[in-house]
C-alpha positions in Angstrom: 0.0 0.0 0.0 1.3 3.5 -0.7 2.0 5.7 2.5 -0.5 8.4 1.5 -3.3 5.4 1.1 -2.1 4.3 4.5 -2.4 7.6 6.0 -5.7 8.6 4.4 -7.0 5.3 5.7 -6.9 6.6 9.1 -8.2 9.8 8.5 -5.1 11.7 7.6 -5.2 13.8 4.7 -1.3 15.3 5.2 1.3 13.4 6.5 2.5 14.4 9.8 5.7 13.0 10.5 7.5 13.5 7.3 9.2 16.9 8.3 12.9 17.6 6.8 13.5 20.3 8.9 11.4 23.5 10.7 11.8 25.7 7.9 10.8 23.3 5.3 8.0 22.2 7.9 5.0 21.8 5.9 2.3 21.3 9.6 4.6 23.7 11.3 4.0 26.2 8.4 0.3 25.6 8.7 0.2 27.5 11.9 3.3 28.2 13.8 1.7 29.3 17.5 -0.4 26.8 17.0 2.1 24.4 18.4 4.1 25.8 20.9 7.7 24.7 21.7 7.2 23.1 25.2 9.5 25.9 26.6 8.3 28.6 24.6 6.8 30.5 27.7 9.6 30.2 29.7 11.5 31.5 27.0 9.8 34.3 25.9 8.8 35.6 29.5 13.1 35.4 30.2 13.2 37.6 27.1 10.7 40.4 28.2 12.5 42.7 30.2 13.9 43.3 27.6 16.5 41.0 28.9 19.0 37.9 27.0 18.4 34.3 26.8 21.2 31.9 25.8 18.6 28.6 24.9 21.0 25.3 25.1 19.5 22.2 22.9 20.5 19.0 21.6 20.3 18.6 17.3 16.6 17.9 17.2 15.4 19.7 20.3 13.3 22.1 18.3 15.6 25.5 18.3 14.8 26.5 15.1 11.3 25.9 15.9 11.2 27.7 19.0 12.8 30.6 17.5 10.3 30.8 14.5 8.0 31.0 17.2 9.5 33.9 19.0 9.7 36.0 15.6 6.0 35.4 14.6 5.0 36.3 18.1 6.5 39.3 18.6 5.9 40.7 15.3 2.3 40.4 15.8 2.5 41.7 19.4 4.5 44.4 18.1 1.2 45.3 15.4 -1.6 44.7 18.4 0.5 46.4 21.0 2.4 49.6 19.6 4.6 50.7 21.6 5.3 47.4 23.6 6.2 44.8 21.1 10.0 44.1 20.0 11.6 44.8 16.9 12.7 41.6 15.9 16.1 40.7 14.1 16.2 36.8 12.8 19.9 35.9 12.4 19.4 32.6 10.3 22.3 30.5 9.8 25.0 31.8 12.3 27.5 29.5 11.6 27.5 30.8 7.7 27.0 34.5 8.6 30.2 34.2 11.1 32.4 32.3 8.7 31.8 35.0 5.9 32.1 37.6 8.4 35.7 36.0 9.7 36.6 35.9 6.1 36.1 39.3 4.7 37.7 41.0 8.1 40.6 38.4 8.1 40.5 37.8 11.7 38.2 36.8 14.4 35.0 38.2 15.2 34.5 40.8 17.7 31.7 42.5 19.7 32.4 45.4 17.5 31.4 42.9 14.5 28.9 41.5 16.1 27.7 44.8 16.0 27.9 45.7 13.1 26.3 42.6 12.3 23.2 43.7 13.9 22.7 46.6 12.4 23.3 46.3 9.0 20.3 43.7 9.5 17.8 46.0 10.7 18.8 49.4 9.2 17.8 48.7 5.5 14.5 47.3 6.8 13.7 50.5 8.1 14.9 52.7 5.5 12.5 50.5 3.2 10.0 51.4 5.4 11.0 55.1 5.4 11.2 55.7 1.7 7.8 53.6 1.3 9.3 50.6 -0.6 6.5 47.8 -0.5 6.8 45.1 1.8 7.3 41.7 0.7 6.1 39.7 3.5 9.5 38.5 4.3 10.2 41.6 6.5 7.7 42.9 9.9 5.1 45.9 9.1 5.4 48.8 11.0 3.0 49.7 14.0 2.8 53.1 12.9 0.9 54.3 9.3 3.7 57.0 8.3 7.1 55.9 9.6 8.8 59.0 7.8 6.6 61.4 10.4 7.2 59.6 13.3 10.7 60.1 12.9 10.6 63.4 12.1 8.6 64.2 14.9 11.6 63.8 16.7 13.2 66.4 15.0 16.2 66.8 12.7 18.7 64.9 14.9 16.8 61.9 14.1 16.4 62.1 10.8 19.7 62.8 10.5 20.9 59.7 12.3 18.9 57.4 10.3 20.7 59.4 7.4 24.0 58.4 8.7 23.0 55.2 10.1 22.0 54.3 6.2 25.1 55.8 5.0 27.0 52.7 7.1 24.8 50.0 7.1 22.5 49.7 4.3 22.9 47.4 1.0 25.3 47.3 -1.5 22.4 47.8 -4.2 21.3 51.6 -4.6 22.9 53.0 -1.5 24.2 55.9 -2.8 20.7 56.9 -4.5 18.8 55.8 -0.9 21.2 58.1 0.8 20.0 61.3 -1.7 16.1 60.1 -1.2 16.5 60.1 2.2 17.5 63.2 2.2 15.4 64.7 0.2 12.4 62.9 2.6 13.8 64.6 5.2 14.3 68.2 3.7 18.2 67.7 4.7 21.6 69.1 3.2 24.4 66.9 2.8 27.4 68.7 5.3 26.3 71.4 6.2 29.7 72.8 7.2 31.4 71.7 4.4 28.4 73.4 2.1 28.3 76.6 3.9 32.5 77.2 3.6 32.2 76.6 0.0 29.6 78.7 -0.8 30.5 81.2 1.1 34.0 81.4 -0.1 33.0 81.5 -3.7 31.2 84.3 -2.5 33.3 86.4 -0.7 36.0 85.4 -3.6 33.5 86.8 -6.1 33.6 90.1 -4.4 37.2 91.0 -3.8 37.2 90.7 -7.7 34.7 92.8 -8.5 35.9 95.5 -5.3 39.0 95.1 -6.9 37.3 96.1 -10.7 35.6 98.8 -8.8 38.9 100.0 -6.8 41.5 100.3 -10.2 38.7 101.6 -12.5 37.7 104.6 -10.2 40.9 105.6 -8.1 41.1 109.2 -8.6 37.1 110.1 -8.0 37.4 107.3 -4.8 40.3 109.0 -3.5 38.8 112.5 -3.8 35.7 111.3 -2.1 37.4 109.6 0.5 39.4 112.7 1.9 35.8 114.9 1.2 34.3 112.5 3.6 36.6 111.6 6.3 38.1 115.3 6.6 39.0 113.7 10.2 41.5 111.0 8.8 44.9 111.7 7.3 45.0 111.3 3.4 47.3 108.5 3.1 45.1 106.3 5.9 41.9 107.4 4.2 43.1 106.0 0.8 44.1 102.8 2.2 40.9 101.6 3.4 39.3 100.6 0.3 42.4 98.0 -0.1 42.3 96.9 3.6 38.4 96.1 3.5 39.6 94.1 0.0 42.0 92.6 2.1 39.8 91.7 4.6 37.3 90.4 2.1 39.9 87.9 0.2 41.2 86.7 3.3 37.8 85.8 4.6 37.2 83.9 1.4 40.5 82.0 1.1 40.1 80.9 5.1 36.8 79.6 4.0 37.7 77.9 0.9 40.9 76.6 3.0 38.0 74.8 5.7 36.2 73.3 2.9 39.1 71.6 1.7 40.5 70.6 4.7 36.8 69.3 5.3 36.8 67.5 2.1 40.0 65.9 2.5 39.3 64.9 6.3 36.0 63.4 4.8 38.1 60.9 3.2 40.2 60.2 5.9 36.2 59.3 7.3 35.5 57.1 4.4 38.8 55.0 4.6 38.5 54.6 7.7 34.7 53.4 7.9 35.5 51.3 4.9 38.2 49.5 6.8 36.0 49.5 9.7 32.2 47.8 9.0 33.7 44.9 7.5 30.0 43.0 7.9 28.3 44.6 4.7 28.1 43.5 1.7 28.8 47.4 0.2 31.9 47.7 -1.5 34.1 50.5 -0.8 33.3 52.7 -3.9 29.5 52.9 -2.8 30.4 53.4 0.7 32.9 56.2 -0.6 29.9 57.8 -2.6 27.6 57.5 0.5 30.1 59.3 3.4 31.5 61.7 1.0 28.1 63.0 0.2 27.3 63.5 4.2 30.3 65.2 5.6 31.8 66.5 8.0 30.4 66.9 10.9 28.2 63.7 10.9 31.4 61.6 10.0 32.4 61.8 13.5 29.8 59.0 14.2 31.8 56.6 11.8 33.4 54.3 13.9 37.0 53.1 14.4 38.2 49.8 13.8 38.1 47.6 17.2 36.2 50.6 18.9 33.3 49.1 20.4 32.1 52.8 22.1 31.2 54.5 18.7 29.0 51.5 17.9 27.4 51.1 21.0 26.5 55.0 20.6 24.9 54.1 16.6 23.4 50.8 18.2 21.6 53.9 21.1 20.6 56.0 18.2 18.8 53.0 16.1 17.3 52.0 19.3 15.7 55.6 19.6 14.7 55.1 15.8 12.9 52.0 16.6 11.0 52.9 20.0 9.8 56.0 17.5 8.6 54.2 15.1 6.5 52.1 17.9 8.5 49.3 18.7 10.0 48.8 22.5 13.1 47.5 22.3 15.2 45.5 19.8 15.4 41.8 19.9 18.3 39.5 17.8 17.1 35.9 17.2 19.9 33.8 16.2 19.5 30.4 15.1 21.8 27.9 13.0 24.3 28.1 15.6 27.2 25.4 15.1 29.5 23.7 16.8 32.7 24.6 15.4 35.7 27.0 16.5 34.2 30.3 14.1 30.6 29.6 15.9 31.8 29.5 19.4 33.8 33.0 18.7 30.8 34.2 17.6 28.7 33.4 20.1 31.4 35.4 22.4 31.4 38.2 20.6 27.5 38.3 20.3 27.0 38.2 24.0 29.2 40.4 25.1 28.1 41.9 28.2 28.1 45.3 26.5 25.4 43.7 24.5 23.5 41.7 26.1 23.1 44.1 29.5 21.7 47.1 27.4 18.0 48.2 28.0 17.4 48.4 24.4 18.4 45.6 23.0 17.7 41.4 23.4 19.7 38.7 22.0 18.2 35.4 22.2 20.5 32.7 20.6 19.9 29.2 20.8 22.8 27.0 20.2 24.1 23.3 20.9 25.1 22.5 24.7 28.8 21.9 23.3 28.9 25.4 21.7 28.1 27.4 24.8 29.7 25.1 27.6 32.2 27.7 28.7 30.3 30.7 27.9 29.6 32.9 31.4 27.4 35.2 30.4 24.8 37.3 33.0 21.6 36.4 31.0 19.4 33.6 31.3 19.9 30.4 30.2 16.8 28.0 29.2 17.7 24.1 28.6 15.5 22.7 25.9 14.1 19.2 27.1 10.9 16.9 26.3 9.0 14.9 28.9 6.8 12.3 27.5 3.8 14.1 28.4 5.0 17.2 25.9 6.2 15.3 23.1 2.7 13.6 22.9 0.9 16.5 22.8 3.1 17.8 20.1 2.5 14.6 18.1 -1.5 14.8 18.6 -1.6 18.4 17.6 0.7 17.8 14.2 -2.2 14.7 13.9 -5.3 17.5 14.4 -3.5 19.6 11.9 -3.0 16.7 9.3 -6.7 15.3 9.7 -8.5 15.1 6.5 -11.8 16.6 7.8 -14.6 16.2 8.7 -13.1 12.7 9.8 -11.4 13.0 13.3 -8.1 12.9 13.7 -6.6 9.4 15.3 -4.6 9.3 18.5 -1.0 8.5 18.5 -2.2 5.2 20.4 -4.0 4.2 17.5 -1.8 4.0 15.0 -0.5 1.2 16.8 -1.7 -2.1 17.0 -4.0 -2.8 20.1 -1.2 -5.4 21.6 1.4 -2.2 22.1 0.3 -0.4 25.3 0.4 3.2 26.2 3.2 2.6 28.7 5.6 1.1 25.7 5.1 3.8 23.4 5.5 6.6 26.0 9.1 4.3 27.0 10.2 5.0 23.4 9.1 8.4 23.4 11.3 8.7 26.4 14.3 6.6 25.0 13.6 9.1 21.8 13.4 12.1 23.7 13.1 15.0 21.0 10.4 16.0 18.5 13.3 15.5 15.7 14.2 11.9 16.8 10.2 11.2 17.6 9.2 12.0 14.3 11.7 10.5 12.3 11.2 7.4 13.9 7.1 7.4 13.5 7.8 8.3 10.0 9.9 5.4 9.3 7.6 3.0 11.1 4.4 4.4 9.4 6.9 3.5 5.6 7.7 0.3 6.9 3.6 -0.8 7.9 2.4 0.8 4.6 4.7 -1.6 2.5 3.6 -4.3 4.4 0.2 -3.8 4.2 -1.4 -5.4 1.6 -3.4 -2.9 -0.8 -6.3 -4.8 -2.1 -7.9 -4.4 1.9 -10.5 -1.9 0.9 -14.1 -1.2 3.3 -17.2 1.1 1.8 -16.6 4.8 3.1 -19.8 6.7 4.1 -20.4 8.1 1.2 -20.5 4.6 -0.5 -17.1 4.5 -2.2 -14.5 2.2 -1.7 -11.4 2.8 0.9 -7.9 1.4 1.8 -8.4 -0.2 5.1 -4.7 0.5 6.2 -3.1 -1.9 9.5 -1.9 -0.5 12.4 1.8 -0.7 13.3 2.8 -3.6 13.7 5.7 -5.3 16.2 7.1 -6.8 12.9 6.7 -3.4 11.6 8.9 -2.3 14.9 11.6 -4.6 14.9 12.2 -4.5 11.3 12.6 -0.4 10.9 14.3 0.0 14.3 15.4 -3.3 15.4 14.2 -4.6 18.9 12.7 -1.9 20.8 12.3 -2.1 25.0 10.5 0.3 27.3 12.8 2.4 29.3 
């Protein structure tokens, strides 16, 4: 008989058990809160404050599940509750983002990385959000209607930290075009400083000439007036004003011209330096060069230095004034995909550095092997991911309600098996089993192994008159020959 036959022929109209991983998790995707990880509470109350929670589980545990879980939740707590919820940053695949991350800075990973790391996740979201770019359904809606006015509600400091924040963090594709929208949404000049000396200078430059036109072309009739008007002042003083006033006004435009090119030129200083700095981006240098050069000077003081951690920390408390204005709380990282290996555990370190992980602001929640995390002391809390029996078959019977081809009922996990297996021998395999992961593959390989020995000409009339599969239950032949000799713990 063919497994869907078998499974139809106890009222199941998707399979259940056949689940690769969480994200390619077919029930699961059905309705994610609908099956809560066993410690989801625990977790997500740990994570409230907002405070961090390092979540330790074996391969199979149900991380990845968990932290779907967390995401879904507080994005739509975050839409029901503005003003509470959390801004949530999914990290998928740690272990990959770390390597590449090691790799393009050459070294280990740092908290500064890790920083950067965060932020160039979240800041091109918002800016998407801010220039009105539609929303795919990959990224979290806004709790506010205009997110452009709620920042500038705040006033021109905080538009122009999202400017610069963008300027650093956002991707490689359009940057330098996003930075001139942006400022154009938010009625803002690009260095102001720089801007004004230039101007100014030209100016000022401008008018020595023509003073100077003016002073050669009418020296007789100036003198004469001079001397008729300042009767007071001796003749040679009273002829030299007009050339000390041109004095004055050249040297007033060369000092200006001379601070906008020391301002250019200390700009790029800027841009080397943040383009050896936030090594976590995937700009390259020429787009980043565009960016900073077109916001200069006095904003380029927020670029921070290589291995300075105190510059970031003061972007990461701008963005999480940003986010609380556009009507989120606080800020919380999900990480999942955590590995075991040497680049992972540095990660992790860096990640939950207690300049991190102790702000008000900002949450990480990172759930990672036991292995990986075994000598990390970090003050946050720390949730072990285990399954009683009772847990694991309630997860099992709520995948079976969600698989039931209705209106027929859905079975129980007891009957699936044969009446000869008791309740007390499957809930000793559950235990010997112990995670959803190793549950469910074994279930699945049981229910392939019944339906090839079942034979498919059993057929019985359905309600409705028509003929249908009449599938076994699981055998102990079924047992013993998919997972050899099985004994109650």
């Amino acid at each position: 008989m063919e497994r869907a036959a078998w499974l139809r022929s106890f009222g199941l109209g998707r399979d259940p058990f056949e689940a690769p991983d969480a994200r390619r998790d077919e029930v699961l995707a059905l309705e994610p809160m609908g099956m809560l990880h066993v410690r989801y509470a625990e977790v997500h109350g740990a994570t409230e404050v907002p405070h961090s929670c390092l979540v330790e589980g074996v391969p199979g545990s149900g991380r990845t599940a968990l932290c779907m879980q967390l995401v879904a939740e507080d994005e739509h707590a975050a839409l029901q509750r503005p003003g509470l919820g959390r801004r949530v940053v999914p990290i998928d695949r740690f272990a990959e983002v770390a390597g590449g991350v090691e790799e393009r800075r050459g070294g280990e990973i740092t908290a500064c990385e890790a920083i950067d790391l965060v932020l160039h996740r979240i800041v091109p979201e918002i800016v998407d959000e801010v220039l009105g770019i539609a929303n795919d359904g990959a990224r979290p809606r806004m709790p506010v209607a205009d997110a452009a006015a709620a920042i500038e509600s705040a006033g021109p400091s905080a538009c122009r930290d999202l400017v610069v924040l963008q300027a650093l963090y956002d991707r490689a594709d359009g940057a330098p075009s996003r930075t001139m929208l942006l400022r154009d949404r938010f009625a803002l000049s690009g260095g102001v400083l720089a801007e004004a000396s230039r101007s100014w200078g030209l100016v000022l430059l401008g008018s020595s000439a023509l003073l100077a036109v003016v002073l050669v072309a009418f020296g007789d009739r100036r003198d004469e007036a001079i001397v008729r008007a300042l009767p007071s002042v001796a003749p040679e003083w009273a002829q030299a004003l007009p050339w000390i006033g041109l004095g004055l006004v050249l040297s007033a435009g060369l000092g200006l011209l001379g601070r906008w090119a020391v301002a250019g030129l200390y700009a790029q200083s800027r841009v080397r330096r943040a383009m050896r700095s936030i090594v976590v981006t995937d700009r390259d240098a020429e787009d980043l060069a565009t960016c900073l050069n077109e916001w200069r000077p006095v904003d380029l003081r927020r670029v921070p230095k290589r291995g300075a951690i105190g510059p970031r920390l003061d972007l990461l408390d701008r963005l999480e004034r940003i986010v609380r204005l556009l009507g989120w709380r606080s800020i919380a990282v999900v990480v999942d995909g955590v590995g075991d290996d040497a680049t992972s555990r540095r990660a992790i370190k860096a990640l939950l550095d207690e300049r991190i992980v102790q702000r008000s602001g900002t949450s990480v929640v990172l759930a990672a092997p036991p292995t990986a995390v075994e000598d990390v002391r970090v003050p946050c809390s720390r949730v072990v991911l285990d399954w009683p029996v009772p847990a694991l078959r309630r997860l099992i019977q709520s995948r079976l309600d969600r698989c039931a081809d209705r209106p027929v009922a859905a079975p129980s996990l007891d009957a699936l098996f044969e009446q000869a297996i008791t309740s007390d021998e499957i809930d000793g395999w559950l235990a010997r089993w112990a995670t959803p992961r190793a549950a469910l593959d074994a279930i699945d390989a049981l229910v392939r192994e019944q339906a090839s020995m079942t034979s498919p000409a059993a057929t019985s009339e359905a309600t409705d008159g028509s003929a249908r599969s009449v599938g076994s239950p699981i055998s102990r032949t079924a047992i013993e020959r998919a997972l050899g000799r099985q004994r109650p713990t």
